[in-house]
ZAGUKOL-918985 format. One line per 5 residues: number of its first residue (from 1); for each residue x, y, z of N, C-alpha, C. Coordinates in steps of 0.05 Angstrom, whole numbers. Example, Ala and Ser with C-alpha at 12.3 -4.5 7.8 and 13.67 -1.06 7.14 Angstrom:
2
1 = 264/-114/156/246/-90/156/264/-66/156 | 257/-45/142/273/-21/143/258/1/157
//
This chain:
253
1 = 2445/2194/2273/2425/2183/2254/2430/2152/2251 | 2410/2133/2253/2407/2110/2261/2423/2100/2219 | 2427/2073/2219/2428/2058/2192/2396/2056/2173 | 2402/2062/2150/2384/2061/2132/2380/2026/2130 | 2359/2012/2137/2357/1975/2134/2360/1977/2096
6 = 2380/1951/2105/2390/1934/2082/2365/1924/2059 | 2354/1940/2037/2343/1930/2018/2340/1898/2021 | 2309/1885/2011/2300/1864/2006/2314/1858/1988 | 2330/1832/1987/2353/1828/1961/2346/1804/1955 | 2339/1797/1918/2344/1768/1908/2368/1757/1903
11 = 2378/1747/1909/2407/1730/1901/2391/1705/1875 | 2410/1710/1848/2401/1683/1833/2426/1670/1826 | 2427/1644/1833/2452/1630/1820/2440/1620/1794 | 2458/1617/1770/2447/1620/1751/2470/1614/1727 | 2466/1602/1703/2489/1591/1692/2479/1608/1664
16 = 2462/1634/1665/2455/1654/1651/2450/1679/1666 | 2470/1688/1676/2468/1719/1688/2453/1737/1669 | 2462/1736/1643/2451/1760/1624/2435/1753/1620 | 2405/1743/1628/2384/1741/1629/2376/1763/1652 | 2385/1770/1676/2375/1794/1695/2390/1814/1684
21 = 2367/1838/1696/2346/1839/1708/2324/1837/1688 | 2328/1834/1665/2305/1824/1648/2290/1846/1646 | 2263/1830/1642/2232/1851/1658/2243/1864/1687 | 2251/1858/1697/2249/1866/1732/2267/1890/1723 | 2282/1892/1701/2288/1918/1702/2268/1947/1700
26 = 2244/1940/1690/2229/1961/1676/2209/1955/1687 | 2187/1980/1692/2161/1989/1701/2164/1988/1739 | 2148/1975/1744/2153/1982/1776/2171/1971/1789 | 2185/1938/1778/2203/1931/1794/2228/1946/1786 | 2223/1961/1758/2256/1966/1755/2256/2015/1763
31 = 2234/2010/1762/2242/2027/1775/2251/2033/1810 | 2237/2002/1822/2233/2001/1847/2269/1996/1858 | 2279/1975/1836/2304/1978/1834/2327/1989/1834 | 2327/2021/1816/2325/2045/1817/2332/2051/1839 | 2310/2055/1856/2300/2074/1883/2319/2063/1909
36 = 2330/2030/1897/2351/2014/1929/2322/2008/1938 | 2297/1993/1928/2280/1996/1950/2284/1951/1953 | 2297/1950/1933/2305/1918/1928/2334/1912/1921 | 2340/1901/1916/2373/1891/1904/2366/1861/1888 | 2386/1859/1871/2388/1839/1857/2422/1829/1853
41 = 2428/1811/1859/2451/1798/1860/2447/1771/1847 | 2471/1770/1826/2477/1738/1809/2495/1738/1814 | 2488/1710/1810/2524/1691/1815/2523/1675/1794 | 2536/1671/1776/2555/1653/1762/2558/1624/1765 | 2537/1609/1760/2553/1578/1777/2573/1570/1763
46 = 2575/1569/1736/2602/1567/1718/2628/1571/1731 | 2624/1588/1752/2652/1609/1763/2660/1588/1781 | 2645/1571/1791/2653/1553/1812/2656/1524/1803 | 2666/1523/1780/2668/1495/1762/2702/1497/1773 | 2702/1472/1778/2733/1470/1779/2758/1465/1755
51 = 2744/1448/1738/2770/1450/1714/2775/1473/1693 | 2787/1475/1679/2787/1491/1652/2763/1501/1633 | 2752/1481/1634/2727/1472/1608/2696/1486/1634 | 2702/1501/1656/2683/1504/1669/2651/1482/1669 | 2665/1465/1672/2642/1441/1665/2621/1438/1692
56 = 2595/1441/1698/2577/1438/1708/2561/1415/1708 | 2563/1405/1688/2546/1379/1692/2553/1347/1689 | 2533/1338/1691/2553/1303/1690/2535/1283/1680 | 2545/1262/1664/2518/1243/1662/2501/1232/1690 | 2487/1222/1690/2459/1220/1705/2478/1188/1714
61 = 2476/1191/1745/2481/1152/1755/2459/1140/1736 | 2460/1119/1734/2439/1098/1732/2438/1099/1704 | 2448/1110/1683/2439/1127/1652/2423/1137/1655 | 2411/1142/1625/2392/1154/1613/2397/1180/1604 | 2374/1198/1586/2377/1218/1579/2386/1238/1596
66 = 2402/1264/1572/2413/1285/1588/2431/1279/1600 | 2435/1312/1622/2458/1316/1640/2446/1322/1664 | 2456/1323/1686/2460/1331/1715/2474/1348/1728 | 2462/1379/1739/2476/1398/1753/2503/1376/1772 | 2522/1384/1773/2532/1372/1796/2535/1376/1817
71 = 2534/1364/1843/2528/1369/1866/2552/1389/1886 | 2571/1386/1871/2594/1406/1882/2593/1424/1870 | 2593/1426/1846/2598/1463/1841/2568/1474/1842 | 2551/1464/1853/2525/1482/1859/2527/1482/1882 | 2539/1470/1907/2551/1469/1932/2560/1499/1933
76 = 2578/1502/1917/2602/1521/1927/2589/1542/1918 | 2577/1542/1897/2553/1574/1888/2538/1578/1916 | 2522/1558/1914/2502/1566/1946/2522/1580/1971 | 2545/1571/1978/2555/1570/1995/2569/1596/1992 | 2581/1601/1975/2581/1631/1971/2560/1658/1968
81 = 2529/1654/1958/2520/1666/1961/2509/1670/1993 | 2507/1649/2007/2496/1647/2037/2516/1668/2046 | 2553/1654/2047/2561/1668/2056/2564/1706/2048 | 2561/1716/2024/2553/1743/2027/2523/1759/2032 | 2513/1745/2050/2492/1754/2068/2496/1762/2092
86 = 2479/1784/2103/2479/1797/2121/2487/1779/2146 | 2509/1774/2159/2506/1751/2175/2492/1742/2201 | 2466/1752/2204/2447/1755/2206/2424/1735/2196 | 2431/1726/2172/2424/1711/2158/2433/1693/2140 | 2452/1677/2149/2472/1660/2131/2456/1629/2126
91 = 2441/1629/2155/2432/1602/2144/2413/1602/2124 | 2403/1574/2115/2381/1566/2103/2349/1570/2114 | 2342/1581/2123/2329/1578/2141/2295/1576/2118 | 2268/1572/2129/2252/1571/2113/2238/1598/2115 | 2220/1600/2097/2210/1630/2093/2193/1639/2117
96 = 2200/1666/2122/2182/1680/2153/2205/1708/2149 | 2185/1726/2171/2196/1756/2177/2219/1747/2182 | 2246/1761/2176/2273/1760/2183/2289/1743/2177 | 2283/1717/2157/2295/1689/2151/2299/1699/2115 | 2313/1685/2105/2322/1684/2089/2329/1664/2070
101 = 2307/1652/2054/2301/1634/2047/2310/1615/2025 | 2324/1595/2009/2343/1583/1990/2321/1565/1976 | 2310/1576/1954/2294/1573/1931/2306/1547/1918 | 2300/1523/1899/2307/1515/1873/2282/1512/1865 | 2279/1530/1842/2261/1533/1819/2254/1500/1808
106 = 2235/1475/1818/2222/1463/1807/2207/1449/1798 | 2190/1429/1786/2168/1433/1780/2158/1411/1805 | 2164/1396/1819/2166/1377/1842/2156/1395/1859 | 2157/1427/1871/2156/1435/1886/2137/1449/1894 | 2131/1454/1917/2106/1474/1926/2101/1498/1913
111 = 2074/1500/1895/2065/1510/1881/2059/1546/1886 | 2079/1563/1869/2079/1585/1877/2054/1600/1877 | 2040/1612/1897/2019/1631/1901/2026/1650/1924 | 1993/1667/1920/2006/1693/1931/2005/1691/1960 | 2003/1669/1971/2007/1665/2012/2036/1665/2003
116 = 2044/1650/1987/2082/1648/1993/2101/1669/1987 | 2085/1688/1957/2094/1711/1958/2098/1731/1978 | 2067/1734/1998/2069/1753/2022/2098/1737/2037 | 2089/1716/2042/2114/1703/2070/2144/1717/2045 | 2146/1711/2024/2172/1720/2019/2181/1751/2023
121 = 2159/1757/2012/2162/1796/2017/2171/1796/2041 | 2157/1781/2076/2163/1785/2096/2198/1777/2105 | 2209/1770/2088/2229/1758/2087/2252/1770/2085 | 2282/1773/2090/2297/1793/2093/2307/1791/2059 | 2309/1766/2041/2309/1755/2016/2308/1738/2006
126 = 2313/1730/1991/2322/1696/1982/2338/1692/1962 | 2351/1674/1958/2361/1654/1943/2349/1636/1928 | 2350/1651/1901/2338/1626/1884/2358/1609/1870 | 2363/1589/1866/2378/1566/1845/2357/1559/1823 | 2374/1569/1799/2361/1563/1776/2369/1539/1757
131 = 2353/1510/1749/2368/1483/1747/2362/1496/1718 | 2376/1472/1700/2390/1466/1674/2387/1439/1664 | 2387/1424/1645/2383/1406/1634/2363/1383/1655 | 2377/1360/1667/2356/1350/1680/2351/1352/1701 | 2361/1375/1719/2367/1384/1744/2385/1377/1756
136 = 2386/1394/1780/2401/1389/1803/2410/1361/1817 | 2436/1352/1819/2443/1335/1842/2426/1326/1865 | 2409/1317/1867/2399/1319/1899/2404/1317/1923 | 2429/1315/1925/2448/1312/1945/2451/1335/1958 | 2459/1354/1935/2454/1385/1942/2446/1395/1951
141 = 2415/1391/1945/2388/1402/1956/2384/1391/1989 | 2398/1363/1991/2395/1355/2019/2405/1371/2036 | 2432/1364/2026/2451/1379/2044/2446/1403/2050 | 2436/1432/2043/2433/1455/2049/2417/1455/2042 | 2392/1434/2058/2360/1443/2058/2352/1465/2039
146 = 2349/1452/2015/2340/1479/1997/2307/1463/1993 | 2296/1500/2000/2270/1485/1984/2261/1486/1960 | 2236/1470/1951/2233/1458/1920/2215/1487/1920 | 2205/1505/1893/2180/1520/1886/2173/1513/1855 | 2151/1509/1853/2151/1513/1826/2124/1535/1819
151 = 2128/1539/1785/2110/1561/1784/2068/1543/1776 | 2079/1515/1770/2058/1496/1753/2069/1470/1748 | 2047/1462/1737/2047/1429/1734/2054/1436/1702 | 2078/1445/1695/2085/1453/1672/2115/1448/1670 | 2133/1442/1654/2162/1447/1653/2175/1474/1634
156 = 2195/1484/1640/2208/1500/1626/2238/1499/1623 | 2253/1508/1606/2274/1494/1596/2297/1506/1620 | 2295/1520/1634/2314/1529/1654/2304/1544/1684 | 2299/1546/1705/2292/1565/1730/2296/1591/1719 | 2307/1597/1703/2310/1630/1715/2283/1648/1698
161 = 2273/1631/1678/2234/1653/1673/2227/1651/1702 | 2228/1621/1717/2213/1622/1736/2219/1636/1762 | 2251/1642/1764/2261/1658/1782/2251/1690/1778 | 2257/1699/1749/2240/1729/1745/2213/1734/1754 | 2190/1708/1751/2163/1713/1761/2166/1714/1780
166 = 2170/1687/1804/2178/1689/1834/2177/1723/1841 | 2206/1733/1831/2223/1755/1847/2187/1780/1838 | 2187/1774/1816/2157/1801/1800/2145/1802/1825 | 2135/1783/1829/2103/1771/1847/2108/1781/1882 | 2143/1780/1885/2143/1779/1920/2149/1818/1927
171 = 2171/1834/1891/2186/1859/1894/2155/1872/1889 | 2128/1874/1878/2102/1882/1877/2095/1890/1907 | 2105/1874/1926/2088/1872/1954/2096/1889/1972 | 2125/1900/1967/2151/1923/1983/2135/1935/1986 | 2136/1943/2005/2135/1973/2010/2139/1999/2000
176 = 2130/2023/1987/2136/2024/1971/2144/2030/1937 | 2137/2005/1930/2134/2000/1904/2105/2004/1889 | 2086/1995/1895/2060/1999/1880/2057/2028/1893 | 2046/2050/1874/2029/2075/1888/2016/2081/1909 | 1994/2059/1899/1970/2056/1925/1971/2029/1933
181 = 1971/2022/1961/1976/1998/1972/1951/1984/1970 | 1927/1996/1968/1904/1993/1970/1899/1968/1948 | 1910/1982/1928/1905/1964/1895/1906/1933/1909 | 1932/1930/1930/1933/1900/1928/1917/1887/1945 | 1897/1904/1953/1878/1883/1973/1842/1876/1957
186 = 1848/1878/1935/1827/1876/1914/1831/1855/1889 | 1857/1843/1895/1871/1830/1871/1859/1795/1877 | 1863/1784/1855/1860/1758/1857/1870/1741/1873 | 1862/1729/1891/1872/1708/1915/1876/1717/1937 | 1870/1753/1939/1867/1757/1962/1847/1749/1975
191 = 1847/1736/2003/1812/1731/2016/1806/1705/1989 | 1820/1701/1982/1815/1660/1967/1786/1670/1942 | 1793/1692/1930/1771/1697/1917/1784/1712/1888 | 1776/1707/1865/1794/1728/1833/1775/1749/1838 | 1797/1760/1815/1790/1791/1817/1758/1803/1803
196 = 1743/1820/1808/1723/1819/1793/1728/1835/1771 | 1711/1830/1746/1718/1848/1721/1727/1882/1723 | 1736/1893/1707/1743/1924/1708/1751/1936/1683 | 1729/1956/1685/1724/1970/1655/1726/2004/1661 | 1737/2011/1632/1732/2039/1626/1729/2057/1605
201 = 1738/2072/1598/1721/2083/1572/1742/2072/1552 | 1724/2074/1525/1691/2091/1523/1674/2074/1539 | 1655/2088/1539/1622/2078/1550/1620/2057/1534 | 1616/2047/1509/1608/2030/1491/1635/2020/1470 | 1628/1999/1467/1651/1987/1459/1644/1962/1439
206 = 1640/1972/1415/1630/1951/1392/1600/1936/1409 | 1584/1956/1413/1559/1943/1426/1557/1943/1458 | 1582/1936/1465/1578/1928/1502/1583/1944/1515 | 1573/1956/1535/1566/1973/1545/1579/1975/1585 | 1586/1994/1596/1587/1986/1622/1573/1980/1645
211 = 1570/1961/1663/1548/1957/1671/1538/1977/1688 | 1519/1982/1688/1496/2014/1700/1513/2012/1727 | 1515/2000/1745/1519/2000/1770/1541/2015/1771 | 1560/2013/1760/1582/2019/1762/1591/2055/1749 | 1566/2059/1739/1558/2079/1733/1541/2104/1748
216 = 1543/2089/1777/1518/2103/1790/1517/2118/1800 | 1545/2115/1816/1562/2132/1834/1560/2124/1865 | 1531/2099/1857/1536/2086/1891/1545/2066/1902 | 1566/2073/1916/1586/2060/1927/1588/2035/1940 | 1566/2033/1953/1556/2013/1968/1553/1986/1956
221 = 1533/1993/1930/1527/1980/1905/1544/1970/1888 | 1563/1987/1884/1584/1986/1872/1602/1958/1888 | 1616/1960/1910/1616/1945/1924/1611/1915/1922 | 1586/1919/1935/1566/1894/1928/1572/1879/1908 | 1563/1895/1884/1569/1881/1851/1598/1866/1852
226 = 1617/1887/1858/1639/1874/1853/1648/1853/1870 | 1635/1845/1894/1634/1824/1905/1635/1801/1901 | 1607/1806/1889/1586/1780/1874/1597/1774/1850 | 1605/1790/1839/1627/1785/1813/1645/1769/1814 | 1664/1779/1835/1691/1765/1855/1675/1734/1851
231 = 1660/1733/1870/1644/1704/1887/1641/1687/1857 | 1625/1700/1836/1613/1690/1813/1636/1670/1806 | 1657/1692/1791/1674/1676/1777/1690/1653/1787 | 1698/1665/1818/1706/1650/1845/1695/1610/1830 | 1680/1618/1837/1659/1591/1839/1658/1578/1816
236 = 1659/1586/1792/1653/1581/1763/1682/1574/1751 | 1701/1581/1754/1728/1583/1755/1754/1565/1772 | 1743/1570/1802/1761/1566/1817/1759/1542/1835 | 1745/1526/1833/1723/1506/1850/1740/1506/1886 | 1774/1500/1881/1788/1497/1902/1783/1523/1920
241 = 1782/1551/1905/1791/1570/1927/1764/1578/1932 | 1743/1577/1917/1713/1569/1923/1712/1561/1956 | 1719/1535/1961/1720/1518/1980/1734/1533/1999 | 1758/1536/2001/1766/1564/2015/1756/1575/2023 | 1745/1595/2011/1730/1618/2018/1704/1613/2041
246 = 1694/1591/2025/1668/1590/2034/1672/1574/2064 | 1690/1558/2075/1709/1554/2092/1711/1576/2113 | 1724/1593/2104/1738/1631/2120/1704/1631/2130 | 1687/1628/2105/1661/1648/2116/1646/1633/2145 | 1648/1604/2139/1633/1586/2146/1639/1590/2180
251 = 1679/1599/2179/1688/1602/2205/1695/1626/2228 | 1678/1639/2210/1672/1675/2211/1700/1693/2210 | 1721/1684/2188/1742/1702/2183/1734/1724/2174
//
């Protein structure tokens, strides 16, 4: 009998472990969890502080406000999590089937959506780094080509909310994990288009009612509607993935 393949695994370095598995413990990722159909691994960057006082950070060259991850003991976190990877996959490499990809959660960085989620799913796992006061060293980030993600043109007081969404958005896509795989080819941004509305009982609901079509039983129609729904809001909503779309059509995707 051949080897069971090594679960899709998040590695988070993280200077708040007891923040995982969080949410990802419960409903589909934590049951998916459960099942070995994912793994989750933290590391400690604290653990890799060299003095007594486990000190991580440092004033900023140049002044100014705040502190600064330091560029060595986030060195030696990374470098330990790489090295307990399948070795197979130790390097840095960027996201694709079989690569294994080294995250830092922030707001500088390519803006997380669901093309990057699929490429991560396709991915054997990743490595996220979660920054802290004014971030990371950049030195760091050179050195072991880490790439930037962020979740928005927004800040938050630490990577690791943004590491939990990340990991939500890519452990959804397993194999799997959702019931029906179907659900996710109807979701928002699939085909560069949001989701169309979706209702159910009661029939009436302080006046509003569901729309007939959807009541009809014909499929076709049904369909249709929810298309044009998709397209509607698409357009009204989304102007960029609008353009997209209408792009795919223009090019007969």
């Amino acid at each position: 009998m051949g080897t069971a393949p090594a679960p899709w695994t998040a590695q988070v370095l993280t200077l708040f472990p007891e923040m995982f598995p969080g949410p990802l413990g419960v409903s589909l990722a934590g049951k998916a969890l459960e099942n070995g159909i994912w793994a989750l691994e933290t590391l400690d960057i604290r653990d890799f502080a060299r003095d007594k006082h486990r000190t991580v950070d440092d004033t900023p060259a140049g002044g100014g406000p705040g502190m600064v991850m330091r560029a060595d003991v986030v060195a030696q976190a990374i470098d330990a999590a790489v090295a307990s990877r399948p070795p197979e996959v130790q390097g840095g490499a960027v996201a694709g089937s079989g690569d294994w990809p080294l995250i830092y959660l922030s707001p500088r960085g390519r803006v997380m959506d669901q093309c990057l989620a699929r490429e991560l799913s396709a991915a054997r796992g990743i490595t996220l780094l979660c920054g802290r006061y004014e971030g990371v060293d950049q030195r760091v980030l050179d050195a072991r080509n880490v790439q930037e993600v962020s979740l928005g043109d927004f800040v938050l007081s630490g990577g690791e909310v943004a590491a939990i969404a990340v990991i939500d958005a890519v452990v959804r896509l397993l194999d799997g994990v959702v019931g029906d795989p179907a659900t996710l080819d109807e979701e928002s941004f699939e085909g560069d288009l949001l989701e169309y509305p979706h209702y159910t009982r009661p029939q009436d609901f302080e006046g509003r009612g569901i729309p007939e079509v959807l009541l009809s039983g014909h499929h076709e129609k049904i369909r249709a509607w929810r298309r044009a729904e998709a397209e509607k809001l698409t357009r009204q909503r989304r102007p960029d993935l609008w353009e997209r779309y209408q792009a795919r059509l223009r090019a007969g995707d």
